[in-house]
PDB file of N, CA, C and O in Angstrom:
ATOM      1  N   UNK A   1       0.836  -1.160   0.000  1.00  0.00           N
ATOM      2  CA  UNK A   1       0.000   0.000   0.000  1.00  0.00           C
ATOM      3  C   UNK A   1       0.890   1.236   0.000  1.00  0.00           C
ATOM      4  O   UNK A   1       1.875   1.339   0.731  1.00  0.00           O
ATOM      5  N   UNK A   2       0.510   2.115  -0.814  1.00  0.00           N
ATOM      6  CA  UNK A   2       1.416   3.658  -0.485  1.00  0.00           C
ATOM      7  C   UNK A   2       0.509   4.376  -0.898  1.00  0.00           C
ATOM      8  O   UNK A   2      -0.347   4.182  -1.761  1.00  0.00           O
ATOM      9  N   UNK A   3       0.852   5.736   0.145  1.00  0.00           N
ATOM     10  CA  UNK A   3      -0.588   6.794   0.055  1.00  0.00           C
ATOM     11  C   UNK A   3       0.694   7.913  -0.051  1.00  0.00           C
ATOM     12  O   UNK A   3       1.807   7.635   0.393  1.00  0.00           O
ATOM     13  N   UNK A   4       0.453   8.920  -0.554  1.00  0.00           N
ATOM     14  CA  UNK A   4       0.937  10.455  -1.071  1.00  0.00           C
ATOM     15  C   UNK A   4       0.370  11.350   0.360  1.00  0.00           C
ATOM     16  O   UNK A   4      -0.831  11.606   0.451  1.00  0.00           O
ATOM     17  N   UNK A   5       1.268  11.752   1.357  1.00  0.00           N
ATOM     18  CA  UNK A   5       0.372  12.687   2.287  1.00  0.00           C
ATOM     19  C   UNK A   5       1.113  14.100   2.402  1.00  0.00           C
ATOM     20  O   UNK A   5       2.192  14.122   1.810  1.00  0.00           O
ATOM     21  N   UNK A   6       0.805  15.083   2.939  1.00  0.00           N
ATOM     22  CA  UNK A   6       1.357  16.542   3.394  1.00  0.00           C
ATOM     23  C   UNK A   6       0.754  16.447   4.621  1.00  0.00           C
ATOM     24  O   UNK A   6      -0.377  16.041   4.889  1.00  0.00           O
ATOM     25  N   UNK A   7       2.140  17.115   5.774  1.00  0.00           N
ATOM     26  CA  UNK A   7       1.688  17.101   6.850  1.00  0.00           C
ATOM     27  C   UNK A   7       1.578  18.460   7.023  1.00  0.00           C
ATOM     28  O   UNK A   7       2.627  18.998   6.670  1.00  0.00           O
ATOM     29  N   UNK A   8       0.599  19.399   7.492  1.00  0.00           N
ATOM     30  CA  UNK A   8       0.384  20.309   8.035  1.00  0.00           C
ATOM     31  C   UNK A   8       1.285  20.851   8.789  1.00  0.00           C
ATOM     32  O   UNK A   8       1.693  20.118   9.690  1.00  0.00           O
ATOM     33  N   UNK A   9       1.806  22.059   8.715  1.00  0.00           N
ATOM     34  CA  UNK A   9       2.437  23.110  10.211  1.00  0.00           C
ATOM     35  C   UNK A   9       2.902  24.589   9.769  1.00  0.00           C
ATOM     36  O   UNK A   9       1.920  25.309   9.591  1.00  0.00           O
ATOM     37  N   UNK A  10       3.876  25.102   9.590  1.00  0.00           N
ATOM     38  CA  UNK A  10       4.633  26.294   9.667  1.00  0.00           C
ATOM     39  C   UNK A  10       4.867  25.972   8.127  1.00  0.00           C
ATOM     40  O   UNK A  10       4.419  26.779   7.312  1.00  0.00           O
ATOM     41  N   UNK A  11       5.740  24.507   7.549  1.00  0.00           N
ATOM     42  CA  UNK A  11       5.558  24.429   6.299  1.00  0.00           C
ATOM     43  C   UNK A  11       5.177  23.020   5.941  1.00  0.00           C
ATOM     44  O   UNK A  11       5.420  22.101   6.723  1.00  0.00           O
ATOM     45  N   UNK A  12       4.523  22.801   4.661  1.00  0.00           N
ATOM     46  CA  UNK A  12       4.219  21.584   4.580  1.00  0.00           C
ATOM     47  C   UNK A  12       4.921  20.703   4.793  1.00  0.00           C
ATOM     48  O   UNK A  12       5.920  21.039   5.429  1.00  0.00           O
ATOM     49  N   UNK A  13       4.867  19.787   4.569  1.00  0.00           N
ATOM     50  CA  UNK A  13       6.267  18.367   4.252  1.00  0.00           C
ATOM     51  C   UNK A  13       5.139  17.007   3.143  1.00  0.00           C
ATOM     52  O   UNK A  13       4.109  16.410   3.454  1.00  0.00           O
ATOM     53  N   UNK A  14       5.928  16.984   1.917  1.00  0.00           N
ATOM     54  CA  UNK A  14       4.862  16.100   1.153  1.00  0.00           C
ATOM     55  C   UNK A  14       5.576  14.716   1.450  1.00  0.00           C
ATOM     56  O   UNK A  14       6.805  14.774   1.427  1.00  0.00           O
ATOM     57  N   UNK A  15       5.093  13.662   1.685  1.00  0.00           N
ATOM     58  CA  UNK A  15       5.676  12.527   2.477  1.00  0.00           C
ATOM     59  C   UNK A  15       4.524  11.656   1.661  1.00  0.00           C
ATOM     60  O   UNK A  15       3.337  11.932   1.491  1.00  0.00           O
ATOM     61  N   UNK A  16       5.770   9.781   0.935  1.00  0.00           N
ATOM     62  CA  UNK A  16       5.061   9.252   0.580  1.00  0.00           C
ATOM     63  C   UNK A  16       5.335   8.185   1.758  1.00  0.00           C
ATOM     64  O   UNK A  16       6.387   7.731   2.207  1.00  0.00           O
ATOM     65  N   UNK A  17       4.002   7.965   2.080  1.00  0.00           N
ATOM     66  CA  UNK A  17       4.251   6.715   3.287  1.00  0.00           C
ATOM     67  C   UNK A  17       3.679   5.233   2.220  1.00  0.00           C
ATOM     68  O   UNK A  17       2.680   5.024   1.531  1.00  0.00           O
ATOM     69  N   UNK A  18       5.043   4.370   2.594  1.00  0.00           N
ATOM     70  CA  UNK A  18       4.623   2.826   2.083  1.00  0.00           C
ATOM     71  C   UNK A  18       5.028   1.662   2.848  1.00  0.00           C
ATOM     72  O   UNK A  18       6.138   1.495   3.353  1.00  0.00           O
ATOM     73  N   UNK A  19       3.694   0.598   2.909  1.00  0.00           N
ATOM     74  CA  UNK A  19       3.283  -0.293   3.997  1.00  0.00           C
ATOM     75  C   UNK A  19       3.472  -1.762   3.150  1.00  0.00           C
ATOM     76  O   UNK A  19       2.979  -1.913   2.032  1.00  0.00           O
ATOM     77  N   UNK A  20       4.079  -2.581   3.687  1.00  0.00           N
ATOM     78  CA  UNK A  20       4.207  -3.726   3.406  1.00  0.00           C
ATOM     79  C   UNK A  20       3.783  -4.909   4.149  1.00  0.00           C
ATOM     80  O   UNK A  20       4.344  -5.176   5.211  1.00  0.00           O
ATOM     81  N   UNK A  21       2.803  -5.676   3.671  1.00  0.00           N
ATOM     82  CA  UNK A  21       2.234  -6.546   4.225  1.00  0.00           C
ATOM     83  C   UNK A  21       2.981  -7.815   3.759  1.00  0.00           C
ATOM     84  O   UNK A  21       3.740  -7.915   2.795  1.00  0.00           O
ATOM     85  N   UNK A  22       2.500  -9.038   4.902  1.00  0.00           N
ATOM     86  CA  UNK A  22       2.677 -10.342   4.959  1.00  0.00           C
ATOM     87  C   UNK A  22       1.678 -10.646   5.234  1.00  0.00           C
ATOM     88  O   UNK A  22       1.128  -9.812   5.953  1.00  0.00           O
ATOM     89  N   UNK A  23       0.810 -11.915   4.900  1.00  0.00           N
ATOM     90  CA  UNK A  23      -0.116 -12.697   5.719  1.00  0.00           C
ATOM     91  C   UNK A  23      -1.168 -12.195   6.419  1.00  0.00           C
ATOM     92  O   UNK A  23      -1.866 -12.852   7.192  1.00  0.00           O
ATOM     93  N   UNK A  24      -1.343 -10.593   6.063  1.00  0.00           N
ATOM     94  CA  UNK A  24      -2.306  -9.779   6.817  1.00  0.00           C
ATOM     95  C   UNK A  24      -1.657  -9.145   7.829  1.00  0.00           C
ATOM     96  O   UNK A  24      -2.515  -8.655   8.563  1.00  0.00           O
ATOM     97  N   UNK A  25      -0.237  -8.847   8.347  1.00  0.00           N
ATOM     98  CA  UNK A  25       0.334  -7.951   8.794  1.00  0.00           C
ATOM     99  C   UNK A  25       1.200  -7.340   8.310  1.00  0.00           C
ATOM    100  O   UNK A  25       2.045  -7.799   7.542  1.00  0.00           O
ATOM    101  N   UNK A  26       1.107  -6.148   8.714  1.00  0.00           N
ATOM    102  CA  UNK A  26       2.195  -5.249   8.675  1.00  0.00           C
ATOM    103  C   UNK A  26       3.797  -5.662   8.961  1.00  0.00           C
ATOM    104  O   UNK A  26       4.245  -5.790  10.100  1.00  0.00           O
ATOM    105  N   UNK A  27       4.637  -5.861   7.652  1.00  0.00           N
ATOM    106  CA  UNK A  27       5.823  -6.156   7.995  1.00  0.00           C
ATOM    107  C   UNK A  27       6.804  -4.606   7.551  1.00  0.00           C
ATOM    108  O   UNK A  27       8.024  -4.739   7.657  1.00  0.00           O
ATOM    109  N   UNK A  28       6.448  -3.661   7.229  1.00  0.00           N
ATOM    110  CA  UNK A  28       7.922  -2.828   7.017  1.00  0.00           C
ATOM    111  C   UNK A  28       6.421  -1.480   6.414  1.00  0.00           C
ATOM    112  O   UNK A  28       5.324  -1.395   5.862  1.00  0.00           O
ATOM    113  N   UNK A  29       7.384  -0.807   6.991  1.00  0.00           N
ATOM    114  CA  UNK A  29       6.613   1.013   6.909  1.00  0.00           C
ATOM    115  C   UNK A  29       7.835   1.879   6.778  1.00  0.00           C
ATOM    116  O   UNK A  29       8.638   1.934   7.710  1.00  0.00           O
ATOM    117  N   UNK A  30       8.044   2.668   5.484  1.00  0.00           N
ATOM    118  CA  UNK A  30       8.860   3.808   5.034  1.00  0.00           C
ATOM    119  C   UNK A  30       8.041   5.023   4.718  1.00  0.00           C
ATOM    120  O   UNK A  30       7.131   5.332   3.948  1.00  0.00           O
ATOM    121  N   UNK A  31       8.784   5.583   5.676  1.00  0.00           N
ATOM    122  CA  UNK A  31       8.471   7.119   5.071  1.00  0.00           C
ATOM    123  C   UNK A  31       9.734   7.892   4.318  1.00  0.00           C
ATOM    124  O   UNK A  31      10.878   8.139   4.698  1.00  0.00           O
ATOM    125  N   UNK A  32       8.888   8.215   2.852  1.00  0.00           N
ATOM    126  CA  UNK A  32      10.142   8.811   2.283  1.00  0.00           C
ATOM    127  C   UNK A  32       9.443  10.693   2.175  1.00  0.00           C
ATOM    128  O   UNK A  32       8.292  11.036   1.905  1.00  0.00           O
ATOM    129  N   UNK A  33      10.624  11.556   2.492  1.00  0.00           N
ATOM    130  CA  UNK A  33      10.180  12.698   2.358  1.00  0.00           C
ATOM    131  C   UNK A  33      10.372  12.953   1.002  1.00  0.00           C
ATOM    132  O   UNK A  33      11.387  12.441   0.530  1.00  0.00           O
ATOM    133  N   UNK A  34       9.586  13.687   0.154  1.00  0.00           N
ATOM    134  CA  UNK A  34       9.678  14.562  -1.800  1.00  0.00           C
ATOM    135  C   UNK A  34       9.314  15.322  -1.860  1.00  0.00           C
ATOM    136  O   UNK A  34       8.109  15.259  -2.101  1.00  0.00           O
ATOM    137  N   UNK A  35       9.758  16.389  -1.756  1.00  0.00           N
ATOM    138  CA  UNK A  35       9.159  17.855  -2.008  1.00  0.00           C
ATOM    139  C   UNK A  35       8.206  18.044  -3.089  1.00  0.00           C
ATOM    140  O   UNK A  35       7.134  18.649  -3.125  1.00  0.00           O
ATOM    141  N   UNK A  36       8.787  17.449  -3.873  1.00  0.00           N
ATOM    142  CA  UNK A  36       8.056  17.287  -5.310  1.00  0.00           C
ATOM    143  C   UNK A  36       7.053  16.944  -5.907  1.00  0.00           C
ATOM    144  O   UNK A  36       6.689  17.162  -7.063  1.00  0.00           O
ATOM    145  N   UNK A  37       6.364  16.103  -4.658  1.00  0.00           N
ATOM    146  CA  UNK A  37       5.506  14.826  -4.904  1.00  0.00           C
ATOM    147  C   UNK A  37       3.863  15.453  -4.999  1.00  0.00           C
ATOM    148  O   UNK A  37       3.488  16.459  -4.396  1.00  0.00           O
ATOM    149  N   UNK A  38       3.230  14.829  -5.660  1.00  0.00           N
ATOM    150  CA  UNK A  38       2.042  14.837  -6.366  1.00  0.00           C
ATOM    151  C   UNK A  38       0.772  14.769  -5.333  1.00  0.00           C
ATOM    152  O   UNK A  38       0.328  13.621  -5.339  1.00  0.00           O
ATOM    153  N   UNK A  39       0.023  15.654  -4.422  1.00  0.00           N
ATOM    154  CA  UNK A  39      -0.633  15.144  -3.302  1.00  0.00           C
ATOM    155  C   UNK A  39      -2.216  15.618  -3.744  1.00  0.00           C
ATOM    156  O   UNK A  39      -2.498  16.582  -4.456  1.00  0.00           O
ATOM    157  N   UNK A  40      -2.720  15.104  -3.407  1.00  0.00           N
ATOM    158  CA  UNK A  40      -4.433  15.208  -4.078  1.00  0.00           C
ATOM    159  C   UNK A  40      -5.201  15.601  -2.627  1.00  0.00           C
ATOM    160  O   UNK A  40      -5.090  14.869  -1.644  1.00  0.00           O
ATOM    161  N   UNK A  41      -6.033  16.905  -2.612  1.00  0.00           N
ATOM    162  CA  UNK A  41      -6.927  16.551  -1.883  1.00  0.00           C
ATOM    163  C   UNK A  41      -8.221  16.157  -1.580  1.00  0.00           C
ATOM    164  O   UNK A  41      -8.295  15.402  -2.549  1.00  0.00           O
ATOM    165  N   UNK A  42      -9.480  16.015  -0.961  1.00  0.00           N
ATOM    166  CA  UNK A  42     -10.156  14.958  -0.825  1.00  0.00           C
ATOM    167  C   UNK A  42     -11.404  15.957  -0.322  1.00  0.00           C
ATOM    168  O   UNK A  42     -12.489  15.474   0.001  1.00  0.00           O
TER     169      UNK A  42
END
């Protein structure tokens, strides 16, 4: 799973967070920071 997020504050930060499953758990979670990155809102 990977979702595109911006965290809110003083300045944004666009952060792609990605989740790796096994067997129905959660085995490994990266957060990569990209300034660059493409964020949609909702």
């Amino acid at each position: 799973m990977t979702a595109n997020v911006v965290f809110e504050g003083k300045q944004p930060i666009k952060v792609r967070y990605v989740l790796t499953y096994r067997d129905g758990k959660i085995v490994s979670e990266t957060w990569q920071i990209d300034p660059r990155l493409a964020v949609s809102g909702y």
